[in-house]
C-alpha positions as CSV (number, residue, x, y, z in Angstrom):
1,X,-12.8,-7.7,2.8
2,X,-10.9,-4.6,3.1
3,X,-11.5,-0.8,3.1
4,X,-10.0,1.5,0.3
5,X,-9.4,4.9,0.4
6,X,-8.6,7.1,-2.3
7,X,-8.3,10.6,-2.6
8,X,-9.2,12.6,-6.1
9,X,-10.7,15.8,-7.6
10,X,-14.4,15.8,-7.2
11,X,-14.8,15.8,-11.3
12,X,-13.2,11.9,-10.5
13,X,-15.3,11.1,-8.5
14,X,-17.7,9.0,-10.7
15,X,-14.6,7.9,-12.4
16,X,-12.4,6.6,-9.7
17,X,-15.8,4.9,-8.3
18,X,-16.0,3.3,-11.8
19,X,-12.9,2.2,-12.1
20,X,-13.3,0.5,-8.3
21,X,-16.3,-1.3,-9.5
22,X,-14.7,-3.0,-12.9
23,X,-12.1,-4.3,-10.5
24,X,-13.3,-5.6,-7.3
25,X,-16.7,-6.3,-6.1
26,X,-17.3,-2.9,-4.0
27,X,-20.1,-1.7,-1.4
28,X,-21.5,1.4,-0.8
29,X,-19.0,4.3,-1.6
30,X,-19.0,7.0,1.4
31,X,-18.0,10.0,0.2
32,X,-16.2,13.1,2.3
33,X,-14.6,16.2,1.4
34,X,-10.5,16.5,2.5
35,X,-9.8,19.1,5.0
36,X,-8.8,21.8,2.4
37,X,-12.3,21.0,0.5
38,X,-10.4,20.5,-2.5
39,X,-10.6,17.1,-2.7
40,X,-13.1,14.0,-2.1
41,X,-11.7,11.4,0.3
42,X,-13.9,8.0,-0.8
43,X,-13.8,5.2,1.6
44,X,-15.0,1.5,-0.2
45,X,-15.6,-1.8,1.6
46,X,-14.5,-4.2,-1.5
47,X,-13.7,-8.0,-1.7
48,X,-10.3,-8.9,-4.2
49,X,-11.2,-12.2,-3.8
50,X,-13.8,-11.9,-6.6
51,X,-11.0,-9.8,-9.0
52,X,-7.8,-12.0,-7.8
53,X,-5.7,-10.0,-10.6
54,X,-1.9,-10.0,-9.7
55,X,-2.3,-9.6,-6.2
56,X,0.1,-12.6,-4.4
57,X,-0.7,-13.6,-1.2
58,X,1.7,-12.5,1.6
59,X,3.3,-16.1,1.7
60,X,4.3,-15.6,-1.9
61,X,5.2,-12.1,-1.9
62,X,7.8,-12.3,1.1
63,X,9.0,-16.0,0.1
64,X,12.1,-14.6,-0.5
65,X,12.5,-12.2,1.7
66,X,15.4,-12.0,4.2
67,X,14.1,-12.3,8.0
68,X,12.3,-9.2,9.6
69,X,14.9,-8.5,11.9
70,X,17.2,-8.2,9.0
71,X,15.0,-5.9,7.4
72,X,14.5,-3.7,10.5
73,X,18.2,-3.7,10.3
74,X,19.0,-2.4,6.8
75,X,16.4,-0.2,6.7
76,X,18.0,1.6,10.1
77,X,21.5,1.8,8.7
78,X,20.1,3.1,5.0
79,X,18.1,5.4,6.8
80,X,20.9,6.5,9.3
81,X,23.4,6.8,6.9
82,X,21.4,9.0,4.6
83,X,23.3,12.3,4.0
84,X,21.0,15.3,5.1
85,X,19.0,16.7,2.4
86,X,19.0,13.7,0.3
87,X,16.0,11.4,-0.8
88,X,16.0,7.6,0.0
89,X,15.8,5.5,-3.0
90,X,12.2,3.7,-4.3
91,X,14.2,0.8,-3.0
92,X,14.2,1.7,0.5
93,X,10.2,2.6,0.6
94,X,9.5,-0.6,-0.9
95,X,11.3,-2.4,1.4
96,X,10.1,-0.5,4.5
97,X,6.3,-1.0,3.3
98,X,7.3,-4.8,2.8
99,X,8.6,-5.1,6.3
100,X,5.9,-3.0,8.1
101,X,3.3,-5.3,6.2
102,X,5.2,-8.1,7.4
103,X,5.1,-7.2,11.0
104,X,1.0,-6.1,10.5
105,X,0.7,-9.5,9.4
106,X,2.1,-10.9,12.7
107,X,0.7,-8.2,15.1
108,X,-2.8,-9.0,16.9
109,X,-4.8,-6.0,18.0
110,X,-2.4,-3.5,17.7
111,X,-1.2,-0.5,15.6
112,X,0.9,-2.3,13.1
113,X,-1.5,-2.3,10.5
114,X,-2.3,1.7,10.4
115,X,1.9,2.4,10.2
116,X,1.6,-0.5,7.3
117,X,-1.1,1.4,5.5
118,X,0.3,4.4,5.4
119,X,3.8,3.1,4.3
120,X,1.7,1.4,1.3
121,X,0.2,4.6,0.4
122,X,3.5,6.3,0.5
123,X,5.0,3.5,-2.1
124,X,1.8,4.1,-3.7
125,X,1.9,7.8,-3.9
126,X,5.9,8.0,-5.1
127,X,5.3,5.3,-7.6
128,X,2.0,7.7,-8.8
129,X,-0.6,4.6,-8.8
130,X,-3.9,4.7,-9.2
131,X,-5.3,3.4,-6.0
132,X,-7.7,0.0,-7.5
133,X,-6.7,-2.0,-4.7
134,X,-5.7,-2.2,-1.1
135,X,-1.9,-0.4,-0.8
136,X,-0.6,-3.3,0.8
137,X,-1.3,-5.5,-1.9
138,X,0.2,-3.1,-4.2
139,X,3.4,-3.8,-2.0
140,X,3.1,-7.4,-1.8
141,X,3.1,-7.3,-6.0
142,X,5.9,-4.9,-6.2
143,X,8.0,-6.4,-3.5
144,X,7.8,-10.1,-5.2
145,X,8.4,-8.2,-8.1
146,X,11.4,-6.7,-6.9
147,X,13.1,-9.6,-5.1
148,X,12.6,-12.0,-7.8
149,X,14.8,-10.1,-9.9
150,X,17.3,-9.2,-7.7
């Protein structure tokens, strides 16, 4: 089980929690404006166990990725050596997401798996998704993806 969030125009609404339903197997949708009342914020409890879909489990996602270390690693220097003013390639995001879902996936009780969310959502939001499942799922499909044709 895990919670999805999703942010749309209130005329979505009914849409988005459509669209939520043909995919996963959902529970009660809770419904709350944004803070500039522009926009509904929906929170679902949903199960992707029941929609499997082309979601790979983190074992087969990260199978070939390099070690986590290394990834803290590149992602320092290609975030260090950035010029000022420039934006960090798709590449980068999806590899930061990757690595701070790795490190969630390791971490026990701590805050791993809020900075891992919201790196998902990022990916999610550059790569203009639509939001029908967990962002870090999204990650673990475009990351496996990614490496395996590299």
């Amino acid at each position: 089980m895990f919670e999805i969030r999703v942010v749309c125009d209130p005329d979505d609404g009914d849409r988005v929690q459509q669209a939520l339903s043909e995919a996963f197997t959902v529970g009660p949708v809770r419904q709350f404006p944004t803070r500039d009342t522009k926009r509904l914020r929906l929170y679902v409890t949903a199960d992707h166990r029941s929609n499997a879909g082309p979601w790979p489990e983190p074992e087969t996602a990260y199978a070939l990725a390099p070690s986590i270390v290394s990834e803290i690693g590149w992602t320092a220097e290609q975030a260090a050596k950035k010029p000022f003013g420039t934006r960090l390639p798709r590449e980068f995001w999806l590899r930061k997401a990757a690595l701070l879902d790795r490190i969630a996936l390791q971490d026990v009780g701590g805050d791993a798996a809020e900075v891992a969310d919201d790196a998902a959502e990022r990916l999610m939001s550059m790569d203009e998704a639509a939001v029908i499942c967990d962002p870090r799922h999204y990650v673990r499909q475009q990351y496996a993806h990614w490496a395996k044709n590299q």
